[in-house]
N, C-alpha and C positions, 0 to 999 in steps of 0.2 A: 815281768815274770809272774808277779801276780795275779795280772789282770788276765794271762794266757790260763792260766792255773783254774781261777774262779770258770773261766770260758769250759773249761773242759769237763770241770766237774758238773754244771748245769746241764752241759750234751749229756754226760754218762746218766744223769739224774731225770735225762726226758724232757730238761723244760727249755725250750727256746731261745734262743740269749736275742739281744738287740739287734747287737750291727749284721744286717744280713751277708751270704759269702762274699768275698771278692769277684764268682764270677759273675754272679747274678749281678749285682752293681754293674760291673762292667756291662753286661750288657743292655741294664736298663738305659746308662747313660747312651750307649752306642745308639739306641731304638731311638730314646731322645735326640739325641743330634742328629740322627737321619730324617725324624719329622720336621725339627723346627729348620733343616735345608731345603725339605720338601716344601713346607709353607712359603718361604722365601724367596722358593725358586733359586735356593744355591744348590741343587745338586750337581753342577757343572765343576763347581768350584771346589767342592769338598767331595771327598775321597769314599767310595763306594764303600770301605771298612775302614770308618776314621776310629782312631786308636783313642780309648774311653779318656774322658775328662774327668778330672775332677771335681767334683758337686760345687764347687766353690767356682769354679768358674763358668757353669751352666746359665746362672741368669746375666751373667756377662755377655756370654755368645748372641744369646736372646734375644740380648736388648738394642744387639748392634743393630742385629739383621730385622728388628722391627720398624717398619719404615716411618716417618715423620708426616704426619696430617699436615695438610695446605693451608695457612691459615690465613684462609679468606677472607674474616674480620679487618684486618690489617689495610683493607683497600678501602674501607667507610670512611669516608669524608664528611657524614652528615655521626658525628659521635655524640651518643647519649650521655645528660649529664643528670643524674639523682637528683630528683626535687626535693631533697634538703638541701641540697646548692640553692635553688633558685630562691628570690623572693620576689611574689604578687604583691600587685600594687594595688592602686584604687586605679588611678591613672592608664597604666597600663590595660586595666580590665574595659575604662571606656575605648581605649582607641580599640582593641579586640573587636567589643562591641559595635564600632562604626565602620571596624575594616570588613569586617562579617557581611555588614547589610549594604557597604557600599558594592562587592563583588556581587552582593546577591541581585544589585541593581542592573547592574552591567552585565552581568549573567543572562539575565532575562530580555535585557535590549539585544544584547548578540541573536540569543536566543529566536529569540522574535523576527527579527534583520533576516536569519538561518533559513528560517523558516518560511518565509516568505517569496515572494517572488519578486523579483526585480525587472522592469522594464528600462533598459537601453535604449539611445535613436543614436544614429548618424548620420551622415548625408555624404551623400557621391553624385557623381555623376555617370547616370548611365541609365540604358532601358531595362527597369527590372521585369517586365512582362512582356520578354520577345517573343514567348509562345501565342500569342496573342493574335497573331495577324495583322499589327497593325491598327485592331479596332481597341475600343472600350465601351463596356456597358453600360448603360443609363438607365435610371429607375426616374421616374417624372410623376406625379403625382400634385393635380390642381384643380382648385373647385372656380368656375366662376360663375355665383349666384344670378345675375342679370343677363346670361345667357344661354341660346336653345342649344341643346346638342347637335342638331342637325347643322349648324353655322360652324361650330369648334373643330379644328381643324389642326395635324402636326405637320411643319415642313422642317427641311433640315439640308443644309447645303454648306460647303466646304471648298477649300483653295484646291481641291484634288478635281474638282467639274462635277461633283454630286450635287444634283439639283432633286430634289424630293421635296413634290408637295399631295398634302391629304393622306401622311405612313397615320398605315391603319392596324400592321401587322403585330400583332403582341399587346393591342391595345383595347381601351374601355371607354367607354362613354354613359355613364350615371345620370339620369335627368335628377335634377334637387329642385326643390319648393313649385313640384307640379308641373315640373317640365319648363320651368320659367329658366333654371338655371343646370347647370352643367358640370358633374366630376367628370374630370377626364385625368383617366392612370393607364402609362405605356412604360415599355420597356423596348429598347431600341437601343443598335450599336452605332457609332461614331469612329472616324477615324482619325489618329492621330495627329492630325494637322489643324490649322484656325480653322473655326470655322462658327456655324452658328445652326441653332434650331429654335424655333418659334411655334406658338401658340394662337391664331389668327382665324379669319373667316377667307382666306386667299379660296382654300377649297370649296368653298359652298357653291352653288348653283349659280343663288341669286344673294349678290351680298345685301345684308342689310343696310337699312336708312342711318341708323345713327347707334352701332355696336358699342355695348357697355364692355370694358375691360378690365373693370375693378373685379380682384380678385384674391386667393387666397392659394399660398402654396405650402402644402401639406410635406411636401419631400421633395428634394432632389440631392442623386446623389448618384458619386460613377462607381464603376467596380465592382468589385464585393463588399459587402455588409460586414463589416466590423463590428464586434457584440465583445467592446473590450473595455473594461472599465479605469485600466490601469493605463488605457492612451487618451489623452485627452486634445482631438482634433477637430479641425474644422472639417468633419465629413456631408455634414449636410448643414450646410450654413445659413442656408435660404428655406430650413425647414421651418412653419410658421410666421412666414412674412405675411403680412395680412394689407393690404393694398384696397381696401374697401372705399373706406375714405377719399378717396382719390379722385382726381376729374375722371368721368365716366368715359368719356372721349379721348382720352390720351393713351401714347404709347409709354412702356414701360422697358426700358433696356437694362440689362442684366450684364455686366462684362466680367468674365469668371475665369481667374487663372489657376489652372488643374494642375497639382501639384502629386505627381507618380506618390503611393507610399508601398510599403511594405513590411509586413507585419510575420513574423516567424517562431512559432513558439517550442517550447522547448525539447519536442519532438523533430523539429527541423522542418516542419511543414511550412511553407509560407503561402501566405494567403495575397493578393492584391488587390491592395484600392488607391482611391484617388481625395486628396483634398481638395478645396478651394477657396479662394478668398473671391470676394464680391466687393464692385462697386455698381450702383445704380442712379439711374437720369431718368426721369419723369418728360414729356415736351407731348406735343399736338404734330401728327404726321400728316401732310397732304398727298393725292397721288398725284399726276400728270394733268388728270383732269380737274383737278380742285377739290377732287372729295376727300373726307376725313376718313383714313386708311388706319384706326388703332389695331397696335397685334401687341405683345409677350415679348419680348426677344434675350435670348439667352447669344451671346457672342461667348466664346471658350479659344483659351489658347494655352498650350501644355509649357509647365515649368523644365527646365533641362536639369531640373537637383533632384534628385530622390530620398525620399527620405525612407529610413530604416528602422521600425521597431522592433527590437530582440528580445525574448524573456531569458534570464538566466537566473541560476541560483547560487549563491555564496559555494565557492566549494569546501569539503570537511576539512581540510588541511590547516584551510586559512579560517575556519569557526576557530578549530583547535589549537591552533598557534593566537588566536585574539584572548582567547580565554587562559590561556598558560601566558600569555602578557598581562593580563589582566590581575592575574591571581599573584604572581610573579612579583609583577610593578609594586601591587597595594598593600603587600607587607611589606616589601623593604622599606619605600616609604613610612611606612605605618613605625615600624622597626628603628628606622634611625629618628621617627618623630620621639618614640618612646625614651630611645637613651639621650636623647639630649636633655628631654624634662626630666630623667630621672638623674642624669648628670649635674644639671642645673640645682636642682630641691638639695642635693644630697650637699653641694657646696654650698650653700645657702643654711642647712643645718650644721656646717660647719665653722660660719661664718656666725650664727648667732650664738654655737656653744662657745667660740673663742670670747663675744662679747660675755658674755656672762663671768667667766673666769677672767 
């Protein structure tokens, strides 16, 4: 009765009191509980003119209908722990130290490995150059000093009935030391089967009395021109055979087996050539009539293997998977090196406090 009493004499007196009306109240609250359902998204649930609360239990409502954060921390498996927990060793700092520069080693070999290019071979059987026709190219190049050009001569014949003597077509004839002696460079096809080409005086006119056949060969070599430093084959095997020395009168036989290659780089291009290995026989040839007949002779017969070189490069999956082994490996390792020495020392200082006491 009092406190009505005090309330009414301040109204008559002009001056404001505290608690403001009831209806005001009621509707501040009402305006509040219609935002914080709008926020909420309860307006479904609560009542288009929900009947005023009590201030006392406004931040109750609140606090229902404020939703719970996701706490995402909860799913770290890698948890931080305060380096006043930890204790640095001396120990521990060198394996750091060696784990450090060992990845940083293996780093740089991957690296390098990545980076580079790798050549592959393998071997099949089969004809890698069917486009071919059947033939293969030859690049021939030979000097022989002690003889005229006009006597040097290419023949070339085969188990198919190719009889060719004096192929002159795609070739050269260089007189050396004054016309006395002779480069001769040709380029000429072959076909797939045994067969043989030669070097001789068969074409000349008139053959000479006593033809020298010491000589020197600069190249031979079938197919395409291989400029690969990363294959290392017998492509021209008989380049630099120098047969100077030699009885001047004898024949010189060559028996060469051509080994199909193939080379494809990483564009998918392939290129073809041919190897060979070599064996050779020195001896004195007579003809029918008794005369001394020296020639060159190259005999060839094709390998039925092929060989295959690929370029490829490391793919990124497996750089990135060696290097996450790598990195991965060298601490754990590293890791259980550390706690063992540091398990070891620490019993060991427990070992020497007990002697003491």
């Amino acid at each position: 009765m009092t406190r009505g009493r005090d309330l009414r004499v301040l109204q008559g007196a002009g001056i404001p009191s505290e608690r403001p009306p009831t209806r005001h109240l009621g509707e501040s609250v009402l305006k509040e509980q219609k935002n914080c359902g709008k926020n909420h998204g309860l307006l479904n649930h609560v009542a288009h003119e929900p009947a005023p609360l009590p201030a006392a239990l406004r931040p109750t409502l609140c606090a229902h209908l404020t939703p719970v954060p996701f706490a995402l921390r909860r799913f770290d498996i890698y948890r931080k722990v305060p380096k006043d927990l930890t204790q640095p060793t001396y120990t521990g700092a060198i394996i750091s130290i060696c784990c450090c520069l060992f990845i940083l080693f293996l780093f740089l070999s991957e690296l390098t490995g990545f980076i580079t290019t790798e050549v592959v071979n393998e071997l099949y059987v089969d004809d890698p150059d069917k486009d071919s026709g059947g033939k293969i190219d030859v690049s021939l190049n030979i000097s022989l000093p002690n003889l005229h050009c006009e006597l040097v001569g290419l023949d070339i014949q085969d188990e198919m009935g190719r009889h060719e003597v004096g192929h002159i077509d795609n070739s050269m004839k260089i007189p050396l030391n004054n016309g006395a002696g002779c480069r001769f460079e040709g380029q000429f096809s072959i076909n797939k089967v045994p067969g043989n080409f030669h070097v001789s005086t068969h074409s000349a006119t008139a053959q000479p009395q006593n033809p020298d056949m010491t000589h020197v060969i600069h190249k031979l070599s079938f197919g395409d021109t291989l400029q690969v430093q990363n294959v290392h084959g017998a492509f021209n095997a008989l380049g630099g055979a120098d047969r100077l020395t030699s009885n001047p009168l004898a024949s010189h036989d060559y028996i060469l087996k051509i080994v199909p290659t193939v080379y494809e780089d990483k564009s998918g291009k392939q290129r073809y050539s041919y190897q060979y290995t070599v064996a050779n026989k020195e001896y004195v040839a007579y003809s029918h009539t008794g005369r001394i007949i020296p020639a060159i002779w190259f005999r060839y017969d094709l390998s039925p293997i092929t060989v295959k070189y690929t370029e490829r490069r490391q793919p990124l999956y497996r750089f990135i998977t060696t290097i996450c082994a790598i990195i991965g490996g060298t601490f754990t390792v590293a890791g259980i090196l550390d706690s063992c020495i540091f398990t070891a020392s620490e019993a060991w200082k427990k070992i020497q406090l007990g002697k003491m006491h």
